[in-house]
C-alpha positions as MATLAB code, in Angstrom:
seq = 'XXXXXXXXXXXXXXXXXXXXXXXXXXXXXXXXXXXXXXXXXXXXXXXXXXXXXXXXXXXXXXXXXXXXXXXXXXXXXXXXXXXXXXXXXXXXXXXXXXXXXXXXXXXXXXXXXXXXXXXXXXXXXXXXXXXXXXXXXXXXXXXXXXXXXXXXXXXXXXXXXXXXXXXXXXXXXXXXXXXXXXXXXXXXXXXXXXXXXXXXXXXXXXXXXXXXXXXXXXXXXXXXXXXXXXXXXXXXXXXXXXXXXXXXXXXXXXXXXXXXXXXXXXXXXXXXXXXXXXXXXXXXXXXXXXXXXXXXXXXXXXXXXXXXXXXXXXXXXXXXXXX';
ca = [
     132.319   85.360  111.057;
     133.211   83.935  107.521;
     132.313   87.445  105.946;
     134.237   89.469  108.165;
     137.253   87.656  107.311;
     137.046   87.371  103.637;
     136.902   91.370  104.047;
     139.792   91.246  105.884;
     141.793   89.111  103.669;
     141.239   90.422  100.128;
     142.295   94.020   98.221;
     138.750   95.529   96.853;
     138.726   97.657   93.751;
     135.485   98.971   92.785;
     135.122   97.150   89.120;
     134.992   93.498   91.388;
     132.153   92.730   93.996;
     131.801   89.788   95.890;
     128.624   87.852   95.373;
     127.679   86.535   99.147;
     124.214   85.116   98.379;
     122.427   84.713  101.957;
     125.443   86.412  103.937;
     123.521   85.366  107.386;
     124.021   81.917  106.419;
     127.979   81.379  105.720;
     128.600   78.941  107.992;
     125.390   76.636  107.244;
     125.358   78.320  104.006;
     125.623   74.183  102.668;
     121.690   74.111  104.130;
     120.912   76.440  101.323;
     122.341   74.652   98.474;
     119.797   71.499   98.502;
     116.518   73.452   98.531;
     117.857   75.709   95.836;
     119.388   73.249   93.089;
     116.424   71.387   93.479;
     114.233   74.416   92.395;
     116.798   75.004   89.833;
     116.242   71.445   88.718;
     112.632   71.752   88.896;
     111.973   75.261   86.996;
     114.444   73.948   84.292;
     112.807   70.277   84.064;
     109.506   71.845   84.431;
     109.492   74.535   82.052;
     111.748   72.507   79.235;
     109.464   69.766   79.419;
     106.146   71.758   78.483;
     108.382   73.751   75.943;
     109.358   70.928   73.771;
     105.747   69.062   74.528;
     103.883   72.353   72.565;
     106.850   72.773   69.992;
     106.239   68.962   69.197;
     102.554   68.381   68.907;
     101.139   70.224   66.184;
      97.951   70.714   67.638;
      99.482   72.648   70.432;
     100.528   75.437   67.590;
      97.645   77.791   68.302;
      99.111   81.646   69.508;
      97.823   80.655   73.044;
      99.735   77.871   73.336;
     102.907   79.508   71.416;
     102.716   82.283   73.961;
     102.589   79.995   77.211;
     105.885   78.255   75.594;
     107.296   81.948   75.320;
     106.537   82.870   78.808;
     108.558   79.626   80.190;
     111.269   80.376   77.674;
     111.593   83.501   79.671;
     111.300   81.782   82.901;
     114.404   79.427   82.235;
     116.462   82.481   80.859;
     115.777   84.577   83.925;
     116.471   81.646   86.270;
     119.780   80.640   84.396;
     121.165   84.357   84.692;
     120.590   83.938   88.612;
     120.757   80.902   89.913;
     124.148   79.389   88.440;
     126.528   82.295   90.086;
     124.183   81.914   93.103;
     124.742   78.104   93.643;
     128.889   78.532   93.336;
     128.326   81.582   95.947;
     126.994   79.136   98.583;
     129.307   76.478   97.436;
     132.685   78.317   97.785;
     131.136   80.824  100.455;
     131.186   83.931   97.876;
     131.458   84.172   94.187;
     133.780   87.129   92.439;
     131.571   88.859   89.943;
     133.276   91.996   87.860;
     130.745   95.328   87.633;
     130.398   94.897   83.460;
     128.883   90.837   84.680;
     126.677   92.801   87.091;
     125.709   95.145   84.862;
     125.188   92.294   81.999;
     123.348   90.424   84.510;
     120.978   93.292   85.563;
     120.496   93.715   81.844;
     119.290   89.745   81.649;
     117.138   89.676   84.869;
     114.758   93.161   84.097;
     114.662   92.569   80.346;
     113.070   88.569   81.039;
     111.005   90.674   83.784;
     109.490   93.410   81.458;
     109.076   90.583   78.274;
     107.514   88.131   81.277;
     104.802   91.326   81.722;
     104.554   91.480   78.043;
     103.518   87.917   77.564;
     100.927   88.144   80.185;
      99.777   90.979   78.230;
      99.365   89.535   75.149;
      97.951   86.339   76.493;
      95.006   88.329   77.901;
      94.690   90.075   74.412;
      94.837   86.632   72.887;
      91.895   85.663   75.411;
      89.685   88.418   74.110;
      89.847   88.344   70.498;
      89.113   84.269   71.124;
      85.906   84.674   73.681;
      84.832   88.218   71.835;
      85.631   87.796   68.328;
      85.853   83.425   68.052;
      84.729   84.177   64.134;
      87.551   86.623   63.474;
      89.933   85.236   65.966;
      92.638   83.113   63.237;
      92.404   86.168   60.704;
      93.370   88.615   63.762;
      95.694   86.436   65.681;
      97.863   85.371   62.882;
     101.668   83.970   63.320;
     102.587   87.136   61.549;
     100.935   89.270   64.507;
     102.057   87.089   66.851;
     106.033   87.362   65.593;
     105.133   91.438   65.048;
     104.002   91.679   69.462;
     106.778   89.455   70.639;
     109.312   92.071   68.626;
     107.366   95.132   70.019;
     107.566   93.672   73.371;
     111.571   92.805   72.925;
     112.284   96.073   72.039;
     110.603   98.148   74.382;
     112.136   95.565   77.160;
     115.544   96.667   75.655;
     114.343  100.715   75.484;
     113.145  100.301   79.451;
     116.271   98.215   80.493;
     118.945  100.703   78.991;
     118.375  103.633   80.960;
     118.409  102.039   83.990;
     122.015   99.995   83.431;
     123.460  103.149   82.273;
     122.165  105.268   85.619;
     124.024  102.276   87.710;
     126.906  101.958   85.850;
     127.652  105.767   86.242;
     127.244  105.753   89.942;
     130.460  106.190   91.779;
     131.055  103.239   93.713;
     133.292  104.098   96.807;
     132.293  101.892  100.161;
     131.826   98.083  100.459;
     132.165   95.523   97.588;
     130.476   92.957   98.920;
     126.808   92.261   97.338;
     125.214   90.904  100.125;
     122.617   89.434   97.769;
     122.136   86.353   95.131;
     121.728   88.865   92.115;
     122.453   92.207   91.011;
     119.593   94.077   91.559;
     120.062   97.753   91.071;
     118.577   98.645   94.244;
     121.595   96.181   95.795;
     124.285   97.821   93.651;
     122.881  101.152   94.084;
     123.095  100.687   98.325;
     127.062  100.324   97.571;
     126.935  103.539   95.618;
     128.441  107.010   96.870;
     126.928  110.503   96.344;
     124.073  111.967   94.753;
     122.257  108.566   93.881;
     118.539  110.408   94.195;
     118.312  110.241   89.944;
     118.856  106.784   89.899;
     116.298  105.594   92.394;
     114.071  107.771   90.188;
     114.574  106.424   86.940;
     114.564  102.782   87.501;
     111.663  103.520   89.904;
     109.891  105.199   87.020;
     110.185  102.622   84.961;
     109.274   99.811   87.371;
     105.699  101.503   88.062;
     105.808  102.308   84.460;
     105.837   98.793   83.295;
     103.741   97.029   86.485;
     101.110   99.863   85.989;
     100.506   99.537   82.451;
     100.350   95.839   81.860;
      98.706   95.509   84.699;
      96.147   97.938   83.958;
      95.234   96.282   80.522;
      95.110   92.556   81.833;
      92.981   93.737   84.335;
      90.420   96.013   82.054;
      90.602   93.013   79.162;
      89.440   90.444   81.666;
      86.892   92.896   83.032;
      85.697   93.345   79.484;
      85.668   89.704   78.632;
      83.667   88.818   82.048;
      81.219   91.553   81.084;
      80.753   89.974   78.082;
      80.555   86.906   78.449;
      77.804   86.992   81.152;
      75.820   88.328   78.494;
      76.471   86.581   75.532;
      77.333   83.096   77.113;
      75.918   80.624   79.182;
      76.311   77.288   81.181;
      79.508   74.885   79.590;
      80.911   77.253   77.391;
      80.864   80.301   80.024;
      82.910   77.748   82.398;
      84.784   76.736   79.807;
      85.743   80.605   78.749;
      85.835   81.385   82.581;
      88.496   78.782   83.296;
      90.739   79.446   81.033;
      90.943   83.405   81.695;
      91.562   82.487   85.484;
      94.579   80.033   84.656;
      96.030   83.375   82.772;
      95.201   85.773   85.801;
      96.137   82.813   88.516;
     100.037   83.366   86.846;
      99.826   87.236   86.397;
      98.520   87.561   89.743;
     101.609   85.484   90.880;
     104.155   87.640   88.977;
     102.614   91.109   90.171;
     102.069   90.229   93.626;
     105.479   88.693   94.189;
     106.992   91.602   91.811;
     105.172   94.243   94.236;
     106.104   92.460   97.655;
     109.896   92.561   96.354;
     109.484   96.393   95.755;
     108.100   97.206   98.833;
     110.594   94.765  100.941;
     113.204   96.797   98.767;
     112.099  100.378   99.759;
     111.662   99.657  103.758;
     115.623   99.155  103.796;
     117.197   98.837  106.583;
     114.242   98.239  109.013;
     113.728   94.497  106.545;
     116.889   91.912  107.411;
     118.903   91.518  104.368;
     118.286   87.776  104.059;
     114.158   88.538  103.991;
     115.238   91.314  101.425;
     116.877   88.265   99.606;
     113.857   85.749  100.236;
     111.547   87.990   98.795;
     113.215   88.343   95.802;
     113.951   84.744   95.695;
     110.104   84.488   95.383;
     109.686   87.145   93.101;
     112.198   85.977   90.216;
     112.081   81.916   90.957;
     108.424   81.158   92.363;
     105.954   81.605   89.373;
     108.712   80.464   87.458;
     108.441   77.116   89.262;
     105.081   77.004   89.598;
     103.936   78.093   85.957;
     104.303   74.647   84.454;
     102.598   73.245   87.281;
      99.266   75.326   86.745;
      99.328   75.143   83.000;
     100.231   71.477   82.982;
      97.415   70.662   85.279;
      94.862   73.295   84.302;
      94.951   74.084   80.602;
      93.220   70.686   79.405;
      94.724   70.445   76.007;
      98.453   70.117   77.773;
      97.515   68.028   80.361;
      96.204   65.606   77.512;
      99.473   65.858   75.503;
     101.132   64.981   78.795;
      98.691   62.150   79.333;
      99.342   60.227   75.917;
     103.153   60.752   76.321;
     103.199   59.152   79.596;
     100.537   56.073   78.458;
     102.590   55.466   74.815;
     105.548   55.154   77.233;
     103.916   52.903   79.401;
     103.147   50.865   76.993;
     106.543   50.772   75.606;
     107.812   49.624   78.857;
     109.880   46.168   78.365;
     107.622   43.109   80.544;
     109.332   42.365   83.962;
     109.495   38.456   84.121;
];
């Protein structure tokens, strides 16, 4: 097998690692690399293309709005931290990544995961001052507010992420070098580790239910309270109307939790899970909601899909005549 002999062949030290990607799949490894650049393609297009439609139109430049543009800003800076290194893996059959670019691109990957939870969190905040308080909702939900949460949430991503980079990059690193992953998780680097690794699992476990319970928690008891409310207060078009746009919100958290947990649990089984559906799942888990995200907010949130409309009919119309 192709592995076998790139172990052979090359001189490990423990500050290098060798990227393989899908290692099951080096010899038809080239199957991989269609599928994959076109999500890359896709998430990037995608996600930059509702970006720069909200940042354009001015009547886009409500906090809702501002928020959904942060969350795919996220989106395209987790997937361009994975998939680039990931793409030259399957084209040259590994990829050579030192233990400070793990480490950096750990760092990248959990802070655009804990700032992705964040977002959904404020977006259901967001939700409830507009359906619970619609008369106090632009004195409360300023810019000013707005810049204040995305801070708090970019600093507690960067007080969560710490710990757990510092745990890994203390472990003593003493078997194989080869990551037999796309990214570097710290449950991949930590497999590769030698010793007493116990503290580690417990920290960045910690911090994982930490951050999934939480956010979680208050998306689900905000919606709760909004539905509650609603029902009471509000009836026929406008409790649709209020209705839909909360489940577009918890349609994309759902997606990031469930796929987040799945990952976690695929994760802890170990060995008894085959390392490539150890990689699938977090293939799902770090590039499906990111490629689906402008799909339900393009075609779901009414005031995008309208932008998106006029764009595409002034450019029809623009079109030269065929003669």
């Amino acid at each position: 097998m192709e592995i076998l002999q790139v172990n052979e062949n090359v001189t490990f030290s423990h500050t290098t690692f060798l990227l393989l990607g899908f290692p099951q799949f080096t010899r038809s490894r080239t199957l991989l690399i269609i599928p994959f650049l076109a999500v890359y393609v896709a998430i990037l297009s995608g996600n930059s293309l509702l970006i720069y439609q909200i940042w354009v139109e001015k009547t886009l430049h409500s906090p809702m709005y501002m928020l959904i543009s942060l969350l795919f800003i996220v989106n395209v800076s987790c997937t361009n931290t994975i998939l680039p290194p990931f793409l030259l893996s399957l084209v040259f059959g590994y990829y050579w990544i030192s233990l400070s670019s793990c480490l950096v691109q750990m760092s990248f990957i959990y802070l655009s995961v804990i700032i992705e939870s964040a977002v959904l969190v404020m977006m259901a905040l967001d939700r409830y001052i507009a359906i619970l308080k619609p008369l106090h909702y632009h004195d409360i939900m300023t810019k000013h507010l707005l810049y204040q949460l995305v801070s708090i949430a970019l600093v507690r991503g960067i007080i969560l992420v710490c710990p757990i980079v510092i745990s890994v990059s203390k472990v003593h690193f003493c078997g194989s070098n080869v990551i037999q992953s796309f990214a570097c998780e710290n449950m991949v680097l930590l497999n590769l580790g030698c010793g007493d690794i116990s503290g580690v699992h417990i920290i960045a476990l910690t911090i994982r239910i930490f951050v999934s319970a939480l956010d979680s928690s208050l998306i689900l008891i905000s919606y709760l309270d909004i539905l509650h409310a609603t029902m009471k207060i509000v009836r026929g078009q406008a409790l649709r109307k209020a209705l839909y746009t909360c489940s577009t919100h918890l349609i994309v958290a759902m997606l990031c939790y469930t796929s987040g947990f799945l990952s976690s649990i695929v994760y802890r089984i170990g060995p008894a899970i085959p390392v490539n559906m150890q990689n699938l799942t977090s293939a799902i888990y770090f590039l499906f909601p990111a490629a689906v995200n402008p799909i339900i907010y393009g075609l779901r949130v009414k005031e995008i899909k309208n932008c998106m409309l006029r764009v595409y009919r002034r450019k029809k119309v623009h079109e030269p005549v065929q003669n």
